[in-house]
Backbone as ProteinMPNN parsed JSONL, in Angstrom:
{"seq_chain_A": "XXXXXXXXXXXXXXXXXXXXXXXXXXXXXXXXXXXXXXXXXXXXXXXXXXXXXXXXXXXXXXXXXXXXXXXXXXXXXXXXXXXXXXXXXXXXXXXXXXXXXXXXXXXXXXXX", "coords_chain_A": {"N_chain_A": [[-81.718, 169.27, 86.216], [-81.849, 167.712, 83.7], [-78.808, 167.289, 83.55], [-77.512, 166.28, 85.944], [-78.784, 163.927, 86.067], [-77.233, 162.551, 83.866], [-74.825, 163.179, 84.283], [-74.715, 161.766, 86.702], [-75.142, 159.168, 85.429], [-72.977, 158.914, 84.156], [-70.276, 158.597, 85.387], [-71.453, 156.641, 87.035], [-71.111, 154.906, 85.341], [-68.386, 154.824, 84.412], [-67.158, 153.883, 87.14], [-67.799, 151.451, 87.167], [-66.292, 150.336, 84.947], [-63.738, 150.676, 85.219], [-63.647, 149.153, 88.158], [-63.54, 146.6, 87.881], [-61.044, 146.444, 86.128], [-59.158, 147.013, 88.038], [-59.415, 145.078, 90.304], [-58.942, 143.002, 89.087], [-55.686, 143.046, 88.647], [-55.195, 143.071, 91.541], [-56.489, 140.851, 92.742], [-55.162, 138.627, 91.625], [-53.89, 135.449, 91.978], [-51.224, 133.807, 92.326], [-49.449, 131.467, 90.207], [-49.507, 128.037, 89.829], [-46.518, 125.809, 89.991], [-45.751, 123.225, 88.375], [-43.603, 120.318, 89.229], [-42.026, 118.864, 86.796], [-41.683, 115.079, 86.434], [-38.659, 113.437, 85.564], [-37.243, 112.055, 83.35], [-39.313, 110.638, 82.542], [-41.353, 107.578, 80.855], [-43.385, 106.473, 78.713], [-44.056, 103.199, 77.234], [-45.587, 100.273, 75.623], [-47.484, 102.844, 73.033], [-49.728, 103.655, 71.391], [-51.263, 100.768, 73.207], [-51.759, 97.491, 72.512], [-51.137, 94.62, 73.675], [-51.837, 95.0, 76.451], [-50.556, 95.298, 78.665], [-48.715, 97.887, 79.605], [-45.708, 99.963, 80.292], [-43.983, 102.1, 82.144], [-41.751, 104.067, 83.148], [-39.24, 105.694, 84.79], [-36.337, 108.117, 85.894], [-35.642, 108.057, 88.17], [-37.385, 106.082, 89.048], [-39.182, 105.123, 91.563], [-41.975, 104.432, 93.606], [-45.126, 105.123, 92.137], [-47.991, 106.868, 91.888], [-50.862, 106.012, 90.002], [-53.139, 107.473, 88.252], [-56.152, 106.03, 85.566], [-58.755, 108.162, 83.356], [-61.48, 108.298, 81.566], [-62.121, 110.381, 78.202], [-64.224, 111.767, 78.877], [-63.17, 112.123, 81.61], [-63.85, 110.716, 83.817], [-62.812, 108.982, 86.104], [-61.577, 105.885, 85.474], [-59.858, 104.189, 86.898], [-57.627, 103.569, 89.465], [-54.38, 103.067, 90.924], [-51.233, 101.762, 92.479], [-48.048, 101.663, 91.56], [-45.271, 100.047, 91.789], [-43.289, 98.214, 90.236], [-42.585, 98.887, 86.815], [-44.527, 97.597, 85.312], [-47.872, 97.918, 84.077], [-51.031, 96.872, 84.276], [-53.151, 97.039, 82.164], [-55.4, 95.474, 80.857], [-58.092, 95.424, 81.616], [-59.096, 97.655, 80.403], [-61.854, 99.032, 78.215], [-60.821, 99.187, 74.495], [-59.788, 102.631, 73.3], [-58.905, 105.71, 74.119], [-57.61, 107.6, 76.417], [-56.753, 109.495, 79.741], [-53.867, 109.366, 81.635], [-52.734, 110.709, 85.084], [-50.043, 111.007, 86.208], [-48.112, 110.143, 89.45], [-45.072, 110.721, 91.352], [-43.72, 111.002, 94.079], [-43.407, 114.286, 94.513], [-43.108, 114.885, 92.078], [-45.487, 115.385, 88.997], [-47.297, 114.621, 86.083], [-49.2, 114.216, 82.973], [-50.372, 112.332, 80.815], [-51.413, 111.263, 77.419], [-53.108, 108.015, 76.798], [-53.755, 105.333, 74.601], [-55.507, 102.407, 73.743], [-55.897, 99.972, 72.293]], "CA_chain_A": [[-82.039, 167.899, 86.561], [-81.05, 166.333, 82.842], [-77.235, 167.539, 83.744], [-77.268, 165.902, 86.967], [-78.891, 162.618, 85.858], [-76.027, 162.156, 82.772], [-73.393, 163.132, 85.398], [-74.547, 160.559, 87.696], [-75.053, 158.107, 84.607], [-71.246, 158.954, 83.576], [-69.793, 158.772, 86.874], [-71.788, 155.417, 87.51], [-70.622, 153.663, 84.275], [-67.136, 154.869, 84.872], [-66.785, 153.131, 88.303], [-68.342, 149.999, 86.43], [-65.231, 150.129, 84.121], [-62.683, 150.765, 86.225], [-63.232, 148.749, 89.627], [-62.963, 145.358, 87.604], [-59.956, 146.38, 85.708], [-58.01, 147.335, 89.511], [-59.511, 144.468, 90.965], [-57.839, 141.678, 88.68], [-54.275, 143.131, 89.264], [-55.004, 142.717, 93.214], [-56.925, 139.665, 93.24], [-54.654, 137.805, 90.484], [-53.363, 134.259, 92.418], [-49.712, 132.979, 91.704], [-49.34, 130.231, 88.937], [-48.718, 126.716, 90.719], [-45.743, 125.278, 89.082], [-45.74, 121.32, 88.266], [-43.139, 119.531, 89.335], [-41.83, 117.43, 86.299], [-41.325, 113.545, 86.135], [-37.935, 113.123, 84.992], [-37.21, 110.729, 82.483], [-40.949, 109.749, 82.122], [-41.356, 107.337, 79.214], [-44.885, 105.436, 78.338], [-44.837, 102.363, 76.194], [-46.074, 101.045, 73.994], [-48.532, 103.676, 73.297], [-50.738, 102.61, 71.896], [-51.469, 99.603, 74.005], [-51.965, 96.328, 72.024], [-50.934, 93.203, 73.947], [-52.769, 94.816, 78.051], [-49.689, 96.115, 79.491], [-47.914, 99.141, 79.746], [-44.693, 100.032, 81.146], [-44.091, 103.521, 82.875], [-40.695, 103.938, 83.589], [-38.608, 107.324, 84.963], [-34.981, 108.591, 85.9], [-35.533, 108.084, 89.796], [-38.137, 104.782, 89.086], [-39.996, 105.232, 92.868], [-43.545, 104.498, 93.34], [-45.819, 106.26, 91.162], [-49.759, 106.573, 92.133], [-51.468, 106.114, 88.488], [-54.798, 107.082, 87.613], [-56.958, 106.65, 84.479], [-59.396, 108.638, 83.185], [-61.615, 108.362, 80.039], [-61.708, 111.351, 78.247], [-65.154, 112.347, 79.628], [-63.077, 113.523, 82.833], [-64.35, 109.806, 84.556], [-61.963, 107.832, 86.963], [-61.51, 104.458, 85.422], [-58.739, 103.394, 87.539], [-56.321, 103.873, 89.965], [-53.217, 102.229, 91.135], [-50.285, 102.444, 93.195], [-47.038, 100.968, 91.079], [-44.267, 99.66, 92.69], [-42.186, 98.62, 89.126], [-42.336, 99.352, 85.727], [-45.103, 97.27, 84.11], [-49.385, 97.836, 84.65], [-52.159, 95.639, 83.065], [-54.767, 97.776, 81.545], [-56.598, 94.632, 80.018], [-59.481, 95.665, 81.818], [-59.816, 98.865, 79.87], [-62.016, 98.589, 76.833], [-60.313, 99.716, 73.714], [-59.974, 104.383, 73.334], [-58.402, 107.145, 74.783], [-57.139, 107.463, 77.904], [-55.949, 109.911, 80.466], [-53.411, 109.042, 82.803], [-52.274, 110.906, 85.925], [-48.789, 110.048, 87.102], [-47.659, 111.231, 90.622], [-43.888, 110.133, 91.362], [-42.958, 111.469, 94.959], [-43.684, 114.981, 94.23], [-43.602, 115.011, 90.968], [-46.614, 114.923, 88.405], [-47.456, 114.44, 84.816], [-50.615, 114.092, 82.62], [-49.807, 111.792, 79.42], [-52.101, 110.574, 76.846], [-52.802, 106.85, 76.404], [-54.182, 105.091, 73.803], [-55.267, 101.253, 73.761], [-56.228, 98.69, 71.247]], "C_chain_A": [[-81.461, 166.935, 85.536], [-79.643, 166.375, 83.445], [-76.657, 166.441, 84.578], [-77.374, 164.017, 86.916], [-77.69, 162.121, 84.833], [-75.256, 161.98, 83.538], [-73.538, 161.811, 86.209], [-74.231, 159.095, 86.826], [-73.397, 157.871, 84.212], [-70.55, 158.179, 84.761], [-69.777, 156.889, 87.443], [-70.713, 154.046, 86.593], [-68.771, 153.798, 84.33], [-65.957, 153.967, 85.869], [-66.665, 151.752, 88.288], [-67.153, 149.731, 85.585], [-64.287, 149.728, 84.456], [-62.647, 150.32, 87.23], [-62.794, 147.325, 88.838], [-61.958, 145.446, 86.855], [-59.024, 146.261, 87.004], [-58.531, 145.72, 90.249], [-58.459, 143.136, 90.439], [-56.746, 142.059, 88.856], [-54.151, 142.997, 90.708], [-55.15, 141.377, 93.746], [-55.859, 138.384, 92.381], [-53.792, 136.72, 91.649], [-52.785, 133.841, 91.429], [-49.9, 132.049, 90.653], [-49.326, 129.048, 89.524], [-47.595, 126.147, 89.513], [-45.753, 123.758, 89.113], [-44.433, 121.553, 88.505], [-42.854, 118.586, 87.988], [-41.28, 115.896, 86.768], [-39.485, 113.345, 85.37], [-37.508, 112.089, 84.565], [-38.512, 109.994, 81.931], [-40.66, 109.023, 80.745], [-42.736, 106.266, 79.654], [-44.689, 104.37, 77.293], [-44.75, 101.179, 76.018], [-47.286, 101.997, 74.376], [-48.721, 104.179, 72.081], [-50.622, 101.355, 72.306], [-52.239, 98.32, 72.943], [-51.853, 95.281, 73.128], [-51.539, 93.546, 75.784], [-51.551, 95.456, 78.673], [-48.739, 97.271, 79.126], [-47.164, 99.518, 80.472], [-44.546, 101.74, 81.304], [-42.643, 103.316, 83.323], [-39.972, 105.734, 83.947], [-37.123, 107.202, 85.353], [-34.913, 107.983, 87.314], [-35.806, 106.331, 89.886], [-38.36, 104.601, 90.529], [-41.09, 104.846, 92.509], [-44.063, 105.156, 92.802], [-47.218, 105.674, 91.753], [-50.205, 107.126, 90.359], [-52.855, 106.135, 88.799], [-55.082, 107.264, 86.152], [-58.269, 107.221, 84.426], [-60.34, 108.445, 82.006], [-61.771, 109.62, 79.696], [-63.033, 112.594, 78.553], [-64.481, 112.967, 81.141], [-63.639, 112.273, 84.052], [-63.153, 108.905, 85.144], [-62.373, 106.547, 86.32], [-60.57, 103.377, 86.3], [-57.699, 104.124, 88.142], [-55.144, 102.872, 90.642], [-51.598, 102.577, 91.451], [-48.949, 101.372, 91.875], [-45.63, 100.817, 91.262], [-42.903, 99.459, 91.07], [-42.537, 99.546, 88.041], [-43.954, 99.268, 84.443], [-46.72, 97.746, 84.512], [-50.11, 97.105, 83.604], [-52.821, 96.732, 82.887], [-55.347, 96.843, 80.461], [-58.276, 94.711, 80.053], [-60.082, 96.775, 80.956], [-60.073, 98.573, 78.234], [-61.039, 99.752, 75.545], [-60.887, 101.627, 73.349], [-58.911, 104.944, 73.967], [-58.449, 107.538, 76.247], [-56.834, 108.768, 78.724], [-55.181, 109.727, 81.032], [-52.598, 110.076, 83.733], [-51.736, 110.415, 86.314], [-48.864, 111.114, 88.084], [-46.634, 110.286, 91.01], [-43.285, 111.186, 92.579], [-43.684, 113.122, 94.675], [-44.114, 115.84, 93.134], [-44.66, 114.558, 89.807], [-46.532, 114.995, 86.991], [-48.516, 113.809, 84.495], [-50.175, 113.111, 80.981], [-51.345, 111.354, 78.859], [-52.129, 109.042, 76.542], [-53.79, 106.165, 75.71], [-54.484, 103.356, 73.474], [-56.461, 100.636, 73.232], [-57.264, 97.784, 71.176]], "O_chain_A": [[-80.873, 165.885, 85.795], [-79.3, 165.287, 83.906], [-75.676, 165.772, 84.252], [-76.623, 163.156, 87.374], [-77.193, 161.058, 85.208], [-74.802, 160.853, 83.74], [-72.651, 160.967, 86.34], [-73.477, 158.192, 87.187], [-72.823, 156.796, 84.034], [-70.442, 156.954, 84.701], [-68.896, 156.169, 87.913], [-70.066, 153.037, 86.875], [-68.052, 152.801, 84.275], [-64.799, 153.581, 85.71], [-65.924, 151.009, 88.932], [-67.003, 148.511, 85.518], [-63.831, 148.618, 84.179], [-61.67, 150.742, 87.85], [-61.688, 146.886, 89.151], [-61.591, 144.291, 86.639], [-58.145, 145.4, 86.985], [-57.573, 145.246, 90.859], [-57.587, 142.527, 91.058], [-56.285, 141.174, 89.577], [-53.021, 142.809, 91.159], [-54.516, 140.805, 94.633], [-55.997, 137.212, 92.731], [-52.92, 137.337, 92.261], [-53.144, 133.56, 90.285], [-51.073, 132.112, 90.284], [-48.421, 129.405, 90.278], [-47.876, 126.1, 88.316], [-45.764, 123.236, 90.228], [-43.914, 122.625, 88.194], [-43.432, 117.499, 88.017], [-40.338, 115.844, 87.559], [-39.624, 112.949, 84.213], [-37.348, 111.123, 85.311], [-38.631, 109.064, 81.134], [-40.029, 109.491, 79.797], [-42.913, 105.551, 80.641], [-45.263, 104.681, 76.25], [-43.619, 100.765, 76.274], [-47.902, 102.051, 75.441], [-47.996, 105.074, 71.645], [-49.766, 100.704, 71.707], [-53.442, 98.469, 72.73], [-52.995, 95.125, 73.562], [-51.701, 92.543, 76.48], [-51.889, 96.417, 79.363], [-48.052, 97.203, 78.106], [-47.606, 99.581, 81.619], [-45.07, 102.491, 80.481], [-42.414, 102.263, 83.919], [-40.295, 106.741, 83.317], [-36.628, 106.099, 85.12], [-33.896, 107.319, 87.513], [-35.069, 105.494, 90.408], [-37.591, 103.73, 90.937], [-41.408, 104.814, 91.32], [-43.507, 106.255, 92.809], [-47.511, 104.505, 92.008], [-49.958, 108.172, 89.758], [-53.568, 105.295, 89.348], [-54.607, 108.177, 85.478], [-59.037, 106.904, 85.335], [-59.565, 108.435, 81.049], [-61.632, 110.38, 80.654], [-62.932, 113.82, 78.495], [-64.963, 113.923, 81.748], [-63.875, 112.719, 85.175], [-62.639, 108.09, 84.378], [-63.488, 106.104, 86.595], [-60.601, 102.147, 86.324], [-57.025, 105.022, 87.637], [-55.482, 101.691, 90.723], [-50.906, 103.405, 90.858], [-49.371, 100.284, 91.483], [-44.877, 101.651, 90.759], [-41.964, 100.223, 90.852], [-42.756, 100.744, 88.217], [-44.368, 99.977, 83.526], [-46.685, 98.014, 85.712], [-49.826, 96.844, 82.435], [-52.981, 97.399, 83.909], [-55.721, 97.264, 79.367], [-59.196, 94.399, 79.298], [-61.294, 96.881, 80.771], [-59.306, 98.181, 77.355], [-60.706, 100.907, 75.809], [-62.072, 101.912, 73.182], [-57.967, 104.223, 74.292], [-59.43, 107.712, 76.97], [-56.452, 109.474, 77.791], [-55.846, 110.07, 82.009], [-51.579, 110.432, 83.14], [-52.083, 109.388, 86.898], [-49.289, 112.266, 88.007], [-46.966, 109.103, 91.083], [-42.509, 112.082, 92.248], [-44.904, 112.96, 94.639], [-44.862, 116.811, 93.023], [-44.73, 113.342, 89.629], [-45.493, 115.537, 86.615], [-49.0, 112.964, 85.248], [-49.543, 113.747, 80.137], [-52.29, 111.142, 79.619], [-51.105, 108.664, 75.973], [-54.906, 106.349, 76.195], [-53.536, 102.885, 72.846], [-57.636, 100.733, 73.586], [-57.272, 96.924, 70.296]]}, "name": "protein", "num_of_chains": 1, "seq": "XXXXXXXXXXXXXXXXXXXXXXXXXXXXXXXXXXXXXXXXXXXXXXXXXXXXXXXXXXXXXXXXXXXXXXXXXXXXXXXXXXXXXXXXXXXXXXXXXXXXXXXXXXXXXXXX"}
């Protein structure tokens, strides 16, 4: 009876080892690849005087959002040129989400 109970105990903890090692090589989902921004440029940055220019290689619409760095939507905005006001945002640390046609980018921004 001990023999049988160990064996089963072995046996058990074994299966316990080995199904979640086989499972992550089956279940493992692709990478997504970003899309870069080409040419992206931010500035100034930091933001003193309320506006900020965003400029790229293509220069298309870009959908901008900010974030603070709690992970909170402060703003979004579609931008047709170059320049955006962020006077409204009190002075810290920023997120911003660019999206430019297909392409995306996450920059830091910083204002005064």
């Amino acid at each position: 009876m001990k023999q049988k109970y160990l064996f089963t105990l072995f046996l058990f903890s074994f299966l316990m080892i080995a199904a979640p090692a086989n499972a992550q090589e089956s279940d493992r989902v692709p990478e997504r690849t970003e899309i870069p921004i080409d040419g992206l440029s931010i500035y100034p940055n930091p933001v003193t005087g309320g506006k900020v220019y965003i400029s790229t290689t293509k220069n298309q619409d870009k959908v901008i959002e900010i974030y603070n760095v709690l992970g909170k939507p402060v703003h979004k905005t579609r931008l047709r040129g170059r320049e955006m006001d962020v006077s409204t945002l009190t002075p810290g640390i920023y997120i911003l989400k660019i999206q430019e046609g297909k392409a995306k980018a996450t920059r830091k921004l910083v204002v005064k």
